[in-house]
C-alpha positions as MATLAB code, in Angstrom:
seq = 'XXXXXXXXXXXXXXXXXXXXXXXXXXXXXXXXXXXXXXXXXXXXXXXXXXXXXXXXXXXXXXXXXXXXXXXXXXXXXXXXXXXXXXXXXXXXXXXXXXXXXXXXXXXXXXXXXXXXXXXXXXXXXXXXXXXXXXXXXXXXXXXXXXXXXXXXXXXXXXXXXXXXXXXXXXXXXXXXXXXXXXXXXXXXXXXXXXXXXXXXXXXXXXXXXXXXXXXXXXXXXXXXXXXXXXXXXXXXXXXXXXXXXXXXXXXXXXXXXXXXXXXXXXXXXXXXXXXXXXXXXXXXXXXXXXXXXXXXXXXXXXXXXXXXXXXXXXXXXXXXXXXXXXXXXXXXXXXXXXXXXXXXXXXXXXXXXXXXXXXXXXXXXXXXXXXXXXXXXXXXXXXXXXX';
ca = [
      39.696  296.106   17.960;
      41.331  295.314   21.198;
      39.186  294.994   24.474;
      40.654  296.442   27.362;
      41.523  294.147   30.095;
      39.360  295.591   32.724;
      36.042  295.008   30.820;
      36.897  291.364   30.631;
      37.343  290.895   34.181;
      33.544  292.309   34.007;
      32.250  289.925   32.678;
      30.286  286.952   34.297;
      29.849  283.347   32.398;
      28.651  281.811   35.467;
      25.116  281.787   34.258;
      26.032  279.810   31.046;
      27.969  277.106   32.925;
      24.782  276.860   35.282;
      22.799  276.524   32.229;
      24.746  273.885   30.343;
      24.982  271.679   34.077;
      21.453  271.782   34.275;
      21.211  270.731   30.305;
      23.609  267.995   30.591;
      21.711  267.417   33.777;
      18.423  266.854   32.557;
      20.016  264.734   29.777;
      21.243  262.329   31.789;
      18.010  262.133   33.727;
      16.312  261.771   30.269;
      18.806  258.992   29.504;
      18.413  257.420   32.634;
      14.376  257.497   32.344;
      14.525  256.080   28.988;
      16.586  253.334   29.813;
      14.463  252.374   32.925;
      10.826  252.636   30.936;
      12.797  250.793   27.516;
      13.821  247.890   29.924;
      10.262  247.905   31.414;
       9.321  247.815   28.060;
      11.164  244.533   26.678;
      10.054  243.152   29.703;
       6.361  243.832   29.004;
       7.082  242.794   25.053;
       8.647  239.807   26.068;
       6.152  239.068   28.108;
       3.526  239.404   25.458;
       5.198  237.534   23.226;
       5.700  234.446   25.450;
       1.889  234.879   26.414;
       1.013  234.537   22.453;
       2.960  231.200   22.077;
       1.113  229.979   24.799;
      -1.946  230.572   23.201;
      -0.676  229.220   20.018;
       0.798  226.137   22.246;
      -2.565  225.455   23.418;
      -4.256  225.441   20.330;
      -2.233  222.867   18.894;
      -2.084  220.755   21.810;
      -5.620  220.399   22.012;
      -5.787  219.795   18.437;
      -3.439  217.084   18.276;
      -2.464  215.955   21.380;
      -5.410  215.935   24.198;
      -6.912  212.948   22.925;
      -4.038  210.774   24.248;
      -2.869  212.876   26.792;
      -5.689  214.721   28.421;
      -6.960  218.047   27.715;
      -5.313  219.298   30.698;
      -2.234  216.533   30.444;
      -4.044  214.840   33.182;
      -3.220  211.427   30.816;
      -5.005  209.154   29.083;
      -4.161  207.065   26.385;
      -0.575  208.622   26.408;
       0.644  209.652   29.934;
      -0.084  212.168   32.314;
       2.179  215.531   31.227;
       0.588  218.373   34.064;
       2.733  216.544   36.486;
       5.295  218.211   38.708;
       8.067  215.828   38.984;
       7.855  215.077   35.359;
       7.897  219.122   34.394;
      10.923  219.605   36.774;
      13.492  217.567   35.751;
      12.260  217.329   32.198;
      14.259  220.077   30.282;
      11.821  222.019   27.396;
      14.699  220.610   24.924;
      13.886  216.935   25.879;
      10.281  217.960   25.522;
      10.790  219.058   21.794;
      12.606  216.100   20.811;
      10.398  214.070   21.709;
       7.444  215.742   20.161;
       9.373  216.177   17.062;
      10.579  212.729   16.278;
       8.346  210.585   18.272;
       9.080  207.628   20.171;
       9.751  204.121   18.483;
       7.155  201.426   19.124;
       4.490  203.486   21.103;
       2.101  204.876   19.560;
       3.484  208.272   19.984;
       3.904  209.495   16.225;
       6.810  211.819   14.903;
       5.080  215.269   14.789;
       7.460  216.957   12.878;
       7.227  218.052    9.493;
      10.307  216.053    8.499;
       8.868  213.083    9.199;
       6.046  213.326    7.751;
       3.610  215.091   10.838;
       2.043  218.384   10.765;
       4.021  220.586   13.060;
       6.919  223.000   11.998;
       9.729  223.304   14.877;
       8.314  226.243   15.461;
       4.585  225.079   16.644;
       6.281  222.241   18.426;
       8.358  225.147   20.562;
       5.223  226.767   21.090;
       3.629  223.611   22.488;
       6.597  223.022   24.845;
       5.452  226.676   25.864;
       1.990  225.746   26.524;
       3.139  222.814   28.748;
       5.704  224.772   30.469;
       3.158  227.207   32.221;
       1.451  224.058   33.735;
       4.411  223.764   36.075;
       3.451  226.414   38.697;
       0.469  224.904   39.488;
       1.490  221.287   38.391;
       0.907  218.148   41.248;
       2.691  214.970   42.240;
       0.835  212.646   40.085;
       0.949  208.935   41.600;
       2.579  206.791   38.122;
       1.882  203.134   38.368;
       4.973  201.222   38.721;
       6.230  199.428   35.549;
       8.101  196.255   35.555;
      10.803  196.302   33.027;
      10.120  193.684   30.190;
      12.176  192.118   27.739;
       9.690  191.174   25.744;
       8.970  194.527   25.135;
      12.834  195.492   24.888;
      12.780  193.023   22.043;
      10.582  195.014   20.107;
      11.989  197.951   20.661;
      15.766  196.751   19.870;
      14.348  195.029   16.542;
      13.064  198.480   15.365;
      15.421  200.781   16.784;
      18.773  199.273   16.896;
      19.130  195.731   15.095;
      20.040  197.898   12.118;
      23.513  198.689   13.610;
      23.591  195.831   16.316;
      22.256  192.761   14.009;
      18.739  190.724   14.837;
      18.667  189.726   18.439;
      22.115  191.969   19.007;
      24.083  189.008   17.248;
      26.058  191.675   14.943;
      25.283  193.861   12.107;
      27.549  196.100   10.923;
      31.650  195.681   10.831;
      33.007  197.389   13.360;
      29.753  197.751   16.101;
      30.258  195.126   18.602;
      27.942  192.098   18.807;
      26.074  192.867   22.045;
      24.534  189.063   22.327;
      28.263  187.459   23.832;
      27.844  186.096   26.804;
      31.481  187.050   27.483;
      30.614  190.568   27.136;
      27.340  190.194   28.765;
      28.597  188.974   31.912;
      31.803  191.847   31.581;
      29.865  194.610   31.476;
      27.074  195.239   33.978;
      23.235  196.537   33.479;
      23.949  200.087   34.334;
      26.943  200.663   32.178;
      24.492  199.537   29.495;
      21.702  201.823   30.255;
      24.085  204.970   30.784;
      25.190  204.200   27.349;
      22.395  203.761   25.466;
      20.956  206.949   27.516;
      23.824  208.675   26.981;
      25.442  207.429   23.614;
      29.275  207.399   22.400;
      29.254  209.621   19.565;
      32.512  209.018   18.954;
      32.143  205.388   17.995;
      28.774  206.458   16.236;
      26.242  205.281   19.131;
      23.481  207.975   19.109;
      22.291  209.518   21.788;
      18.788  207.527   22.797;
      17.963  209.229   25.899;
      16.528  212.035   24.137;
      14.180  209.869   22.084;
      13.164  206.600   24.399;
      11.500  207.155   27.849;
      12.840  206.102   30.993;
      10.564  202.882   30.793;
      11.973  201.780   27.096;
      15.526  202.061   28.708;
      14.530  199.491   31.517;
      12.623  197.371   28.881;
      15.968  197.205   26.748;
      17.851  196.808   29.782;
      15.548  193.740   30.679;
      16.187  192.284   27.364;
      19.992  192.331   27.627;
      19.250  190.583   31.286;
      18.089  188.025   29.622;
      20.183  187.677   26.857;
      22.966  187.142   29.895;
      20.987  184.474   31.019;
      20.492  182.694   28.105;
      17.163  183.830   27.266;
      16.344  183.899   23.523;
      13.122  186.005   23.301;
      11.471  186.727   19.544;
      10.175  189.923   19.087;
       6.954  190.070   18.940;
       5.754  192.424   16.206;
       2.549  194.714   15.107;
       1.131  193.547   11.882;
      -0.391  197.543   11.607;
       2.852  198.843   12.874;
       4.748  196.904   10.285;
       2.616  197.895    7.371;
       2.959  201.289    8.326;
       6.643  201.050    8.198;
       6.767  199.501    5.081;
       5.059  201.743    3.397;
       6.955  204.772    4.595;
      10.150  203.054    3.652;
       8.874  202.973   -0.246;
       7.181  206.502    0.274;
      11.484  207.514    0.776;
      12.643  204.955   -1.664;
      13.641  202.499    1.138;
      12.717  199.389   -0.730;
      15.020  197.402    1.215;
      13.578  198.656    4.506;
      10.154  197.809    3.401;
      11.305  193.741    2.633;
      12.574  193.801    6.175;
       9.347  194.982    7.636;
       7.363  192.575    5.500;
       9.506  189.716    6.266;
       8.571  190.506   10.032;
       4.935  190.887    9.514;
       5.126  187.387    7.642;
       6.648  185.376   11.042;
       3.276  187.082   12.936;
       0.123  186.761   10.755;
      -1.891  183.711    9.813;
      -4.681  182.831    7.419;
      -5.588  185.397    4.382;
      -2.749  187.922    5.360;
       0.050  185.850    4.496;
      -0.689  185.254    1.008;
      -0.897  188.997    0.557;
       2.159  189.852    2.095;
       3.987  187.339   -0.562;
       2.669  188.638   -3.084;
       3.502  192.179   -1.892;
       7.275  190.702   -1.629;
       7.139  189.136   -5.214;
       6.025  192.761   -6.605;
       9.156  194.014   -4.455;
      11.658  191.243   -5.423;
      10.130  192.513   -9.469;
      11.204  196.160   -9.038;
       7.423  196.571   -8.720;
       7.372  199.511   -6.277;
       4.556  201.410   -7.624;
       2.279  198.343   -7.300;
       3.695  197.368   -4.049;
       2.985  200.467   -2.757;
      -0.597  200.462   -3.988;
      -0.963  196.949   -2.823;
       0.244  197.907    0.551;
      -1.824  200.777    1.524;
      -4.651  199.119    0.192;
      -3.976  195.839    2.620;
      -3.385  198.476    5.451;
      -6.971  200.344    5.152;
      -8.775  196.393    5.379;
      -6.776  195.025    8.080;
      -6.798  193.110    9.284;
      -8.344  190.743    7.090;
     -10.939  188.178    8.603;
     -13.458  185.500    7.479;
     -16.802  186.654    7.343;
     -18.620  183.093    7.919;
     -16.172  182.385   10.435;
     -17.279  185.764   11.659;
     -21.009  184.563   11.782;
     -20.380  181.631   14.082;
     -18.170  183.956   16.452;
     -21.654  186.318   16.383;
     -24.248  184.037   17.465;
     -22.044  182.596   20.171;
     -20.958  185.882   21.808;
     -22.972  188.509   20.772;
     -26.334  188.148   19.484;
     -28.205  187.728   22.734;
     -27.467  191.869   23.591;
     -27.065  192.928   19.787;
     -29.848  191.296   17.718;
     -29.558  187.710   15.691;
     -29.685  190.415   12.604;
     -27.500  192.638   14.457;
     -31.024  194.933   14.870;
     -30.293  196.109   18.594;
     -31.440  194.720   21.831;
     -29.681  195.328   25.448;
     -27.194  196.711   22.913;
     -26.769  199.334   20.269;
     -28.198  198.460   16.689;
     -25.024  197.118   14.457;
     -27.079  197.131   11.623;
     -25.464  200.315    8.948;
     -24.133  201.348   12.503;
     -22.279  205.435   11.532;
     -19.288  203.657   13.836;
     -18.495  200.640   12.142;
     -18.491  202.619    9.107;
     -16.192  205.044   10.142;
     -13.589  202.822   11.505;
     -10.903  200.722   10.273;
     -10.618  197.039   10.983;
      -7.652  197.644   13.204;
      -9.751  200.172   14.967;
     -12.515  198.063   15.956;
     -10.695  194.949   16.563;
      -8.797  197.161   19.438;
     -11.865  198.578   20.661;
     -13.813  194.870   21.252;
     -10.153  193.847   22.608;
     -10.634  196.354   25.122;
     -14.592  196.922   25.368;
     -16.435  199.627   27.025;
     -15.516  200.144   30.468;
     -18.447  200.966   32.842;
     -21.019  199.792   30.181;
     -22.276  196.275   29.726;
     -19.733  195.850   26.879;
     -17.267  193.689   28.174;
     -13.735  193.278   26.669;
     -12.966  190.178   24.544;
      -8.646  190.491   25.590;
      -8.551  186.817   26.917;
     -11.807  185.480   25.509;
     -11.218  185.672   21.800;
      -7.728  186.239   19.866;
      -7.239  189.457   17.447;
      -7.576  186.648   14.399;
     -11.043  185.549   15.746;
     -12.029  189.513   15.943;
     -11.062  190.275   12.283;
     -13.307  187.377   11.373;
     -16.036  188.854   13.614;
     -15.168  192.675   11.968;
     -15.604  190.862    8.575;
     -19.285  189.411    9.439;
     -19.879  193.109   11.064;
     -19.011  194.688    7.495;
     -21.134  192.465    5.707;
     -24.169  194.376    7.169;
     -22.767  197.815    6.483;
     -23.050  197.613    2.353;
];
């Protein structure tokens, strides 16, 4: 059927345009709500989501790290973290690293589950979290000045990079250069040194230490090399704990050649009972013996350090029976008699805390007055009353 020209010019779609503007209108309006309120709402999830690792951050760092470092990072132990300069120009990745893998020769463990700690990479990110929202509020913290010391850089390079560099940097490996030349030494100043041990040469196959030592352990390593380029021999002097420790790591990852080295050190720094034991942990080595080594090492670790019990009775009357007892039965000072902390500690433990005493109490520290072989003798007597 044909419709006559005239009754199409009738007819008036001006209402449906209207309608469809005002549809597409009210879509883009829709659109444009639902991206502002979406955005709004990543914001708010995001938000929530960085508020729940810092929840989670703070339960594990009061779990495993206030002790050392201060329930609120004021320091203790282990330094002061809630400080301002150190939170602004330490970046969160520096912060994880360091968590994660420790750093050598403190006694500021490896936390990470691949080295043997409790944390997944995971926890330790929500930790960094936990320390991050200090920074707002964070202060200047006044940091005691620390000279640089070579006799700690000794340490440090014996452990950390004498497995590349050779004992006392005299050359290890073929093709790493012996950093103990005086010709060298004198070449190459301190603060090429330091950028490069900060900063590694990956190329070459020098890691990348600045991530893992603290600004103090580069001027201690530093200070060693000083001395090296003055002629300066200086022996490192090692932890008998720390080296036990080590050792038996190593033959927990089938490092048995690791765990020689670290008993070979412990051997040039203990006297008396010890060394006999270490030899005869080396014979079991030197014998394939791993099993037994292993046993005999962890059980030397949980008694040491070894001491002298009678030698340990003398040491008693003369310095501590007029505040704890003749019979250890209490006086001026606490009863040492089945005493719940002697118990609970280790040797090690103990012979640190009379090294250091009680500040602010009447229990002096024996650092200066007695050596640590002289307090394992004295922890010896102190067991003798605990069976």
């Amino acid at each position: 059927m044909e419709i006559p020209m005239n009754k199409m010019d009738r007819e008036d779609y001006s209402q449906y345009l209207r309608v469809g503007l005002g549809l597409i209108l009210l879509l883009i309006l829709s659109l444009g709500y639902y991206w502002i309120s979406d955005g709004t709402r990543l914001a708010s999830a995001a938000e929530e989501l960085s508020t729940e690792r810092i929840h989670r951050g703070q339960d594990f760092y009061e779990e495993q790290c206030g002790a050392c470092h201060g329930v609120e990072g004021e320091g203790g132990l282990g330094p002061a973290l809630n400080d301002r300069q150190l939170l602004k120009n330490t970046l969160n990745d520096v912060f994880f690293s360091v968590i994660r893998s420790g750093v050598p020769n403190t006694q500021m463990p490896a936390w990470s589950v691949d080295f043997g700690g409790p944390l997944t990479d995971e926890d330790i990110r929500d930790v960094v979290a936990f320390m991050r929202a200090w920074e707002p509020e964070a202060v200047d913290l006044v940091v005691e000045e620390t000279v640089p010391d070579p006799a700690r850089g000794a340490v440090l390079f014996a452990n950390t990079c004498a497995v590349c560099h050779g004992d006392n940097g005299l050359g290890g490996q073929e093709g790493i250069p012996v950093i103990n030349d005086l010709e060298r030494l004198n070449r190459l100043e301190d603060a090429w040194y330091r950028d490069v041990i900060a900063n590694g040469r990956p190329s070459k196959g020098m890691p990348t230490w600045g991530t893992v030592f603290s600004p103090q352990q580069l001027d201690d390593l530093v200070a060693l090399i000083g001395a090296w380029r003055e002629g300066i021999q200086i022996t490192p002097s090692f932890s008998a704990t720390d080296l036990i420790d080590q050792a038996i790591f190593a033959l927990q990852q089938e490092d048995a050649n690791s765990a020689s080295l670290h008993i070979d050190r412990a051997l040039t720094v203990v006297a008396g009972a010890g060394v006999q034991e270490f030899e005869n942990i080396l014979g079991l080595l030197e014998a394939e013996d791993v099993a037994e080594a292993e046993a005999a090492l962890i059980s030397l670790r949980e008694g040491w350090p070894p001491g002298d019990p009678a030698s340990g009775a003398i040491l008693y009357n003369t310095n501590c029976a007029v505040c704890h007892g003749q019979q250890g039965e209490g006086g001026v000072g606490t009863a040492l008699i089945e005493n719940s902390y002697v118990q609970e500690e280790d040797n090690s433990a103990l012979v640190q805390f009379l090294l250091e005493g009680r500040p602010g109490t009447a229990m002096s520290a024996f650092e200066g007055r007695l050596t640590e072989t002289e307090l394992a003798d004295l922890v010896a007597f102190l067991r003798l009353w605990q069976e």
